[in-house]
C-alpha positions in Angstrom: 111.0 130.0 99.3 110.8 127.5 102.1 113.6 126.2 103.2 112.3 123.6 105.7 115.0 121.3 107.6 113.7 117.6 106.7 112.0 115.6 109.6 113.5 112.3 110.4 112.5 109.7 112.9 109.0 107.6 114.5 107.6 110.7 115.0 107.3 111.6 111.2 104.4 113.0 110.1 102.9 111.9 106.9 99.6 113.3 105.2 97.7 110.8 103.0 96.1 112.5 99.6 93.9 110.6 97.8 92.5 111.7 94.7 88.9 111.1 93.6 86.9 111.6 90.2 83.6 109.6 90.0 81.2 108.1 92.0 81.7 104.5 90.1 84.3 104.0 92.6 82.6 104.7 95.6 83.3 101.7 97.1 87.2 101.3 95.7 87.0 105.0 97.6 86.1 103.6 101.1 88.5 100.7 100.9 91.2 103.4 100.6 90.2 105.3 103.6 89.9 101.9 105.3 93.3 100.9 104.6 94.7 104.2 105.2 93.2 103.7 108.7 94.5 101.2 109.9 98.2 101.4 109.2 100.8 100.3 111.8 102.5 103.8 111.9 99.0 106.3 111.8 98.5 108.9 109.0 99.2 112.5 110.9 95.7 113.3 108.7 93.8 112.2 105.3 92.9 114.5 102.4 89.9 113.3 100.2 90.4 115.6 97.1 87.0 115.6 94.5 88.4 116.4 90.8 85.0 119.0 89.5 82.5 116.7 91.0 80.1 118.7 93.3 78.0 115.6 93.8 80.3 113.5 94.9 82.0 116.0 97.3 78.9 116.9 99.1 78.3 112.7 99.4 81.6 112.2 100.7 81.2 115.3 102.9 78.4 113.8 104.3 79.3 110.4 104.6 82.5 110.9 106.9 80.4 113.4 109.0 79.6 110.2 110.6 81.2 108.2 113.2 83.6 105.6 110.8 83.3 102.3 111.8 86.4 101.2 110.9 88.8 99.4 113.4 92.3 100.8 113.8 95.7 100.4 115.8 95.0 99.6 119.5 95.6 103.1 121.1 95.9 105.3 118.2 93.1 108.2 117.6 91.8 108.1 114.1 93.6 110.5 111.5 91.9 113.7 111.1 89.9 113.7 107.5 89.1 116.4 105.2 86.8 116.9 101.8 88.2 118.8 99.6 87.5 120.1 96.1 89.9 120.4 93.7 91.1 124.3 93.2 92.9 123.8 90.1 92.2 123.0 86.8 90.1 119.5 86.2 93.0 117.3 86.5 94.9 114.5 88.7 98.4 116.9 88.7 96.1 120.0 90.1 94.3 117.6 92.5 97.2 116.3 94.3 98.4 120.0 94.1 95.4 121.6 96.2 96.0 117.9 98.7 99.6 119.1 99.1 98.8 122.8 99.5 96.4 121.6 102.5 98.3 119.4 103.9 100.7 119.7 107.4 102.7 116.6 107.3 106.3 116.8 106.3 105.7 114.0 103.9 102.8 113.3 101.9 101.9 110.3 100.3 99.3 109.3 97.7 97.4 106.2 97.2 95.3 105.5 94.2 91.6 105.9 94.8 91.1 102.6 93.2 93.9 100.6 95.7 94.2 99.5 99.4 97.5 99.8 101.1 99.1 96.8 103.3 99.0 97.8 106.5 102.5 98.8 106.8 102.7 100.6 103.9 103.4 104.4 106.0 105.7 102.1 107.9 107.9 101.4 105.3 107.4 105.2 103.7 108.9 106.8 107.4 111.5 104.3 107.9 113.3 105.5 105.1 112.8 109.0 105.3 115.5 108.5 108.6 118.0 109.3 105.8 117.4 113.2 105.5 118.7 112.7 102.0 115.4 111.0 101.2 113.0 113.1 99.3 110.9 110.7 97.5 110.0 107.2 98.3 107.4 105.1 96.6 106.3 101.3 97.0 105.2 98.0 95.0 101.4 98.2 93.9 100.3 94.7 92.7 97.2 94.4 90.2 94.1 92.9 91.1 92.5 92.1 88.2 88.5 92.2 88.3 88.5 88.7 86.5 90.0 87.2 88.5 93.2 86.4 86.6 95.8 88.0 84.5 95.4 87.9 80.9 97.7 85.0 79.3 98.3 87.9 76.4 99.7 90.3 79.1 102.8 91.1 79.4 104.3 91.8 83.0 106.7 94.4 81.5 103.9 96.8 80.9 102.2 96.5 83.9 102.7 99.7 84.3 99.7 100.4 81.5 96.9 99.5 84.6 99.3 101.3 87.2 101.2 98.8 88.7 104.3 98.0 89.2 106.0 96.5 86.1 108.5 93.5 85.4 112.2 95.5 84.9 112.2 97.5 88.3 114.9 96.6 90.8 113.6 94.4 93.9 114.3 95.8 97.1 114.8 99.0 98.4 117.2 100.8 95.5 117.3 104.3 94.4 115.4 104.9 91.1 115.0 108.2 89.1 111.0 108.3 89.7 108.8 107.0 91.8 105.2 105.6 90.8 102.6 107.8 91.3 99.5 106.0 92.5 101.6 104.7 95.5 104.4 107.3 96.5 105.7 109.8 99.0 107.6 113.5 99.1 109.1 115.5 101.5 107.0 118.6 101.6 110.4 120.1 101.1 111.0 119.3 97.9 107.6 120.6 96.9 108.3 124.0 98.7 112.0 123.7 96.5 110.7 122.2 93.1 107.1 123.2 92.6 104.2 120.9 92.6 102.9 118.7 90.0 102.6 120.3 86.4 99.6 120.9 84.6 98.8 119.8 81.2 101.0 116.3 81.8 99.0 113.7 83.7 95.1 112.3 83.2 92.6 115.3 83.2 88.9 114.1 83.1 88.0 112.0 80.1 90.8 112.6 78.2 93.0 110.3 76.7 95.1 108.5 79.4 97.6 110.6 79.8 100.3 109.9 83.0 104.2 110.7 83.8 103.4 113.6 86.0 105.6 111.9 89.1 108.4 111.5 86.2 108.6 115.0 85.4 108.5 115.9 88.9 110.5 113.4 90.0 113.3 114.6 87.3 112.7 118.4 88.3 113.4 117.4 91.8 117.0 115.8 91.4 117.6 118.8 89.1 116.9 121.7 91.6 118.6 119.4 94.6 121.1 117.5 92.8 121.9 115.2 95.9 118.2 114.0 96.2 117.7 110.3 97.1 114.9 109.0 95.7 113.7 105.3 96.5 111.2 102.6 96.0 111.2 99.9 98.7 109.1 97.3 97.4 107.9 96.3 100.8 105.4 99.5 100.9 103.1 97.4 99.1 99.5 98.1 97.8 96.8 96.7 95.4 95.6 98.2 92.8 92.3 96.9 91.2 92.7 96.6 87.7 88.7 96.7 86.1 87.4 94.4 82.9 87.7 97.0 80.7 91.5 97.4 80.8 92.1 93.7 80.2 91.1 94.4 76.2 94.2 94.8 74.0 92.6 97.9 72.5 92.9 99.6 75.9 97.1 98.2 76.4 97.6 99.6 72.7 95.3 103.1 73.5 97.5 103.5 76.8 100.8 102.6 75.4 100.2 105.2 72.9 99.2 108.1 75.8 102.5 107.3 77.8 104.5 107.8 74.4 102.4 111.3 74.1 103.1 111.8 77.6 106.9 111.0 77.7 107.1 113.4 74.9 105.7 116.5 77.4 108.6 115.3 80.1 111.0 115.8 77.3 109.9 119.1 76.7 109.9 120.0 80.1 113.0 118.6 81.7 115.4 117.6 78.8 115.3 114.2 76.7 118.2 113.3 78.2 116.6 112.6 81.8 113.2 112.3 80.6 114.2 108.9 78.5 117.1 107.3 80.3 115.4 105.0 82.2 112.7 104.3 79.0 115.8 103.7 77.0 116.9 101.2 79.6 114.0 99.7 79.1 113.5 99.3 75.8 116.9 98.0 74.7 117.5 95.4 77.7 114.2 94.7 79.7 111.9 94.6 76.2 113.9 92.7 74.2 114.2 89.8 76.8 110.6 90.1 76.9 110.2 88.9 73.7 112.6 86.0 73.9 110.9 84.9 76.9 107.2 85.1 75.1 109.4 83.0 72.1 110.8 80.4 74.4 107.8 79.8 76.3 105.5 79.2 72.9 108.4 77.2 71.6 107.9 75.1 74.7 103.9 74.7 73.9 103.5 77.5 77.4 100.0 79.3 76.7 100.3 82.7 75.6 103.9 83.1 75.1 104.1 84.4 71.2 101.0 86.3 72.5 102.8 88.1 75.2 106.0 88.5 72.9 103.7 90.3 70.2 102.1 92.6 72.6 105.8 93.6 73.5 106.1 94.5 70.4 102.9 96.3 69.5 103.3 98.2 73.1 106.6 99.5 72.1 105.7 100.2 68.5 102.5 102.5 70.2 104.4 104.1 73.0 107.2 104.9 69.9 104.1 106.4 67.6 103.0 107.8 70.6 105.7 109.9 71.6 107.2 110.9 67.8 103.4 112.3 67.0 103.9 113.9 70.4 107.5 115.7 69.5 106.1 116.8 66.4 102.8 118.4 68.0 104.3 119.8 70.7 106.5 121.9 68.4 103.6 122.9 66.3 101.0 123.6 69.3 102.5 123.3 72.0 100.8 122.3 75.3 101.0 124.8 78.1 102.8 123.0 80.9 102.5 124.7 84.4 104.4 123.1 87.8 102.0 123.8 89.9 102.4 125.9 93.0 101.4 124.2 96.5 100.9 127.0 98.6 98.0 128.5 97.0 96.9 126.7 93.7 94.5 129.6 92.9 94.5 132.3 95.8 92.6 130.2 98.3 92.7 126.4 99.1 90.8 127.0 101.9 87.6 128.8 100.1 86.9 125.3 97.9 87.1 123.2 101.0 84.3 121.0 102.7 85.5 119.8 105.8 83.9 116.9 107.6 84.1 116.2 111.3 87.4 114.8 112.5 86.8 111.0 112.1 
């Protein structure tokens, strides 16, 4: 076991993962790297890992063989970037595993390949890691919805359905039990003490929407090093584009649904106890005002108030469903759930890597 003494200070090094799947977001793809590019305090290196897609790895493997033409910080060299393909399972958890396996920063952070980051995002991220305590930090991702507006039906406390950051979480910079995924940072320390991301948690291909992987590991974390600090400081900011198709209610029901299967997976794997607190919190204070809110604001002739309040109410009702049809399966069949290990994922990150020139 690696016992790494935690870095501190400007000199931080952080390693940016970001996971790819499909070449339908090629462009959302380079807009990360952009971002990543050009942040205020420079990425020590960028990982580009391709989930099972040979096509797309040999196109981005190719692509950034080429000079970038992207601007950055006056006087900084451009991060190192390497294509990578996924040496795990088909899978977001196993993808960010073979990132963190190849990275050298002691922190690494992961942006969604779908988001661009604010230019201080990594900023903010090393600026709290000067407490040694620190072994998670994550940010505020804002949706950008592809229409151009937010649906009057949608309710801000489930933003987190399209990945953002939801109505409920404390402004600020606070300590939290988990950290968002899509926009977040570790100490390669508390990999090296807790394991990786598990397998058999998070999204995996074209299977249902599945998520919580940061949660469980998140949770694992504060129980293997009891006086973790984990934070979100909600200046780390980043936006997230949130697509058409994910603006239909069918999609908020089919996702609330997948995060009740999901949360039911955590509970298995780290106690119901932790794995719920905060969604109890949630339910029974944050919810419930929800709805009056929705009420209050139809009462008042607001557009989409009794809307908003019933798709409280539906969400819960499918994220409830969700997770009792996930207690009951997982006792039945259960799911194999593997942390993942992040020095060798499957006896060679190295072997399933395409590296392109230092850009």
């Amino acid at each position: 076991m690696n016992r790494r003494r935690p870095a501190v200070g400007p000199g931080l090094r952080i390693s940016v993962v970001i996971c790819v799947h499909t070449e339908d977001r090629w462009d959302d793809i380079l807009a990360a790297v952009a971002s990543v590019r050009v942040q205020s305090h420079p990425a020590h290196e960028l990982l580009l890992v391709v989930d099972h897609h040979e096509r797309l790895l040999d196109r981005l493997t190719e692509h950034f063989a080429r000079p970038p033409g992207a601007a950055r910080p006056p006087g900084a060299p451009p991060a190192p970037l390497r294509v990578l393909a996924n040496a795990g399972p088909r899978g977001l958890s196993a993808g960010r595993n073979t990132g963190i396996a190849a990275a050298d920063g002691e922190v690494i952070a992961f942006l969604d390949d779908d988001a661009v980051a604010e230019r201080d995002w990594l900023r903010h991220f090393a600026a709290a890691y000067a407490d040694p305590a620190v072994m998670a930090v994550g940010g505020r991702t804002e949706p950008v919805w592809e229409s151009g507006s937010r649906p009057l039906w949608f309710p801000e406390e489930f933003d987190w359905v399209v990945g953002c950051t939801y109505r409920g979480l404390p402004p600020g910079k606070v300590r939290v039990r988990n950290v968002l995924g899509g926009n977040a940072s570790f100490r390669r320390v508390a990999f090296d003490l807790a394991g990786g991301f598990t397998t058999g948690i998070g999204r995996d291909g074209d299977r249902r929407p599945l998520g919580c992987e940061e949660t469980e590991l998140c949770i694992r974390i504060s129980q293997v090093l009891p006086d973790a600090v984990l934070l979100i400081d909600d200046r780390a900011v980043i936006h997230h584009r949130v697509p058409a198709a994910r603006r239909r209610f069918r999609y908020f029901r089919g996702r609330a649904y997948a995060e009740g299967l999901s949360k039911a997976l955590v509970a298995r794997s780290v106690g119901a106890r932790d794995g719920l607190a905060a969604e109890r919190r949630h339910t029974l204070r944050v919810l419930p005002a929800g709805v009056l809110r929705g009420v209050r604001d139809a009462l008042l002739g607001r557009p989409g108030g009794a809307a908003r309040a019933g798709a409280i109410v539906a969400g819960a009702a499918a994220a409830a469903s969700g997770y009792a049809w996930g207690t009951v399966r997982s006792r039945v069949k259960p799911t194999p759930l593997h942390p993942g290990p992040v020095d060798d994922p499957v006896g060679g990150t190295a072997a399933a890597a395409h590296e392109g020139a230092p850009a």
